[in-house]
Phi, psi and omega in degrees: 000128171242151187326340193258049181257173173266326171293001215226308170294310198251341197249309192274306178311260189020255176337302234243330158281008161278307191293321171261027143295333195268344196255145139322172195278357206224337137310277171337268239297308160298008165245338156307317180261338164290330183261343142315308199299310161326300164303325237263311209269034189278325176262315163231090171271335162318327174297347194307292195301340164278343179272338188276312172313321154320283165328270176319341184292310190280340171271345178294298195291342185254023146257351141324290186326324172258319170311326255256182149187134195114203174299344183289305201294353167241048062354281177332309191293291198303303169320276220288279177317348176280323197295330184293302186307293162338293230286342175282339184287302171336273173306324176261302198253317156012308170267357161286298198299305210282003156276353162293308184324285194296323181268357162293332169293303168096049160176175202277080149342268173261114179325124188280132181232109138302101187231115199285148179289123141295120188301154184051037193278306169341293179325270155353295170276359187255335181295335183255357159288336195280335162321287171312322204273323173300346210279330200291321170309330195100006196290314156208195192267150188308140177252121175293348208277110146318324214281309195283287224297342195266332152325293174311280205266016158243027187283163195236004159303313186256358189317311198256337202236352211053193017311168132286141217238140163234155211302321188286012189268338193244344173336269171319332171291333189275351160237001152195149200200148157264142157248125169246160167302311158304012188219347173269347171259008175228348174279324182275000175286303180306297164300314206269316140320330181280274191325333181278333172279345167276334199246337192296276190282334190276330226267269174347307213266327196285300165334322162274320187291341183282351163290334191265294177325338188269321185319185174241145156332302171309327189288328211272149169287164199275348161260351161279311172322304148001274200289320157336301179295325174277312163336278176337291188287337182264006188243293224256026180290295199306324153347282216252332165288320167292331167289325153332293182279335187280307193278320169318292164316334201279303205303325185303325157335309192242049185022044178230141200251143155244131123359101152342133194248322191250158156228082218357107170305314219294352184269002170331157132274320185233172119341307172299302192293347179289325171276025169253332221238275201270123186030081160297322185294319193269347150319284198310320120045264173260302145356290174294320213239352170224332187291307182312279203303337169281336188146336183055216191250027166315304197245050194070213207258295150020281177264009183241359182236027182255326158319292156302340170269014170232324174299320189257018163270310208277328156327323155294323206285315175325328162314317188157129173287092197178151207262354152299319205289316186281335152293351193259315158324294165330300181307322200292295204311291188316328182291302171281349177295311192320310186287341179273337187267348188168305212268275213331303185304322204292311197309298196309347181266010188259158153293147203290346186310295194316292193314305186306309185288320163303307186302312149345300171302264194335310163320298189291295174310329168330315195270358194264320195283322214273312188277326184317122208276082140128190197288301195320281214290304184300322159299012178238011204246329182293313216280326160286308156033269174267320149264118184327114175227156158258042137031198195271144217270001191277356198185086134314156161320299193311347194256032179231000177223158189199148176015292183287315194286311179330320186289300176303019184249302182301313181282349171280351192250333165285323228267337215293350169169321188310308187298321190280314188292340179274354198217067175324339204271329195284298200281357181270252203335338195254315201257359199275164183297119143195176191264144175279177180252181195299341160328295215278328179336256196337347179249342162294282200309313160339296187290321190270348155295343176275302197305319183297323226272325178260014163288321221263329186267321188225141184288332202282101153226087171318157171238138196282308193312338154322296166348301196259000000 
């Protein structure tokens, strides 16, 4: 089921923010987890039971975890975390190694399987590692309850899509929370602003890049390749940023505060501040559970930029098993090494125009290795790009842009960080905690009556996320 469906807007939210206004906190909480288990097994339901098994892996390992004591207890830590790690390896990468394997071989080593990606499994598993390494860490006390931990990794606002939630940030909440009102008007404000940005603008913007993106790379011209490209970078900000503002809001909705994931990237100066900027839950992430634990910038320059190549290979690989993902993880990687080593200082001494303009460029070719249906096409999507071609004269730019898309490109290209920052006030209104005012009421209902008007007239709402 997804937030931009129509059973999910008028039928499944509904029901399920009525019931819990009507219930106690130990009600809310079983109907909050009958109705993840719901969302989640709504499309697959046989993955529901892989998701339970999870669940149940991690809460079992994390009363191991606690009974355990000494050298047991990182034993203890390590079994649960290789299992997590099998069972993601499995399902997500399992036909990448055995197709690396075998054509490195040149015979079948390893048996080729079809085996379907479980939507949010990424997501999931890295929220219930996080959970096992803190409790192992000490962070807070074990939780006996199965029912609230399977609540933390199945709530279905963050399941399929994030933010990733780590467990100590929602601990308290999962035994006692308010909904109050100013915070229950400002989670459907969040929401509703989110829903505009997936279905108004990213839903638009993906239509086209899936048209160009469809093309063979030689056909395409060196201003379609372009425009391609910006479609993209403007589809998954919106996209993923929108969903993003979508879960948030649900959780307030349901008295639960997330973090913020995105804070306009696209307003970078280095490659380093965009990852500071773009999906903050899964950086942050990679920070705690792999950057540290290798050493961080601890141990000379050396081991800290060696730290950066294995967090953003393994960044890519999260992405998607595909050897595009691990170049699109790469490009990132190398960009910050670079930058750690001698360019970032260059910049700040630069005009900020110049940095903003570079950090762009990277991004934007990034996002080409990342959309492209593989590694080749896409180094053949660059290769226009960077060299002037008129491509085939059958698929001009022009016949990818019109009227309507011409206005969302312009409003995809302000509102994505520029607008707020030229209009401080623009950007208080969308984020500050408060109930809206009647101005802004009337631009929500406006905006989620469009939004209805354009689910209902057209089937095409991609989900990016399938991917991951």
């Amino acid at each position: 089921m997804l937030f931009s469906s129509l059973v999910f807007l008028w039928i499944f939210l509904p029901v399920v923010f009525l019931g819990c206004r009507l219930l106690p906190l130990r009600g809310q909480n079983a109907l909050l987890l009958a109705a993840s288990l719901l969302f989640y097994g709504w499309g697959e339901p046989v993955y529901l039971f892989l998701m339970l098994a999870s669940i149940t892996l991690n809460w079992a390992g994390g009363l191991l975890i606690d009974r355990a004591a000494g050298g047991g207890r990182r034993a203890a830590l390590a079994v649960v975390v290789t299992a997590n790690l099998l069972l993601l390896g499995y399902f997500k990468y399992y036909g990448f190694v055995a197709g690396t394997v075998d054509a490195l071989f040149r015979s079948e080593v390893l048996p080729l399987r079809e085996i379907a990606l479980p939507i949010g499994i990424s997501f999931y598993t890295f929220q219930a590692m996080s959970y096992v390494i803190d409790l192992y860490r000490g962070h807070y006390p074990v939780q006996k309850s199965w029912f609230r931990l399977a609540l933390y990794i199945s709530f279905f606002p963050q399941l399929i899509a994030g933010p990733i939630v780590q467990y100590g940030q929602i601990e308290q909440q999962l035994g006692s929370r308010t909904m109050y009102a100013q915070q229950t008007a400002y989670g459907i404000k969040r929401f509703c602003w989110g829903l505009g940005k997936k279905v108004i603008l990213a839903n638009a913007f993906a239509a086209k890049a899936d048209e160009i993106y469809g093309l063979a790379p030689a056909e395409a011209s060196t201003a379609l390749a372009w425009l391609g490209a910006v479609y993209y970078t403007l589809q998954i900000y919106y996209d993923f940023s929108g969903y993003s503002d979508m879960a948030i809001g649900l959780g307030e909705m349901f008295g639960f505060h997330f973090l913020e994931n995105f804070n306009y990237p696209y307003l970078s100066a280095t490659v380093t501040e965009f990852w500071r900027r773009w999906h903050i839950s899964l950086s942050s992430w990679f920070r705690d559970y792999l950057y540290i634990p290798l050493g961080g910038n601890r141990r000379g320059q050396a081991r800290t930029l060696r730290n950066l190549f294995i967090v953003f290979l393994v960044t890519g690989l999260w992405h998607g098993a595909s050897w595009q993902f691990v170049a699109w993880g790469l490009w990132h990687g190398a960009f910050l090494i670079v930058e750690r080593l001698f360019l970032r200082k260059k910049l700040e001494s630069w005009p900020k125009a110049i940095g903003h303009g570079y950090t762009m460029l990277v991004v934007v070719l990034g996002w080409v290795i990342f959309r492209a249906p593989g590694l080749r096409a896409g180094l053949g999507w660059l290769k226009a790009m960077v060299l002037p071609t008129a491509g085939s004269g059958a698929y001009p730019a022009l016949r990818y842009v019109d009227g309507r898309t011409l206005i969302l490109l312009a409003a995809g290209i302000l509102l994505c960080g520029i607008a707020q920052r030229l209009w401080p006030r623009l950007k208080q209104a969308l984020y500050t905690r408060s109930a809206p005012g009647p101005l802004q009421g009337a631009a929500l209902l406006v905006c989620l009556f469009g939004c209805t008007m354009l689910l209902v007239s057209s089937t095409y709402n991609p989900f990016i996320y399938f991917r991951f």
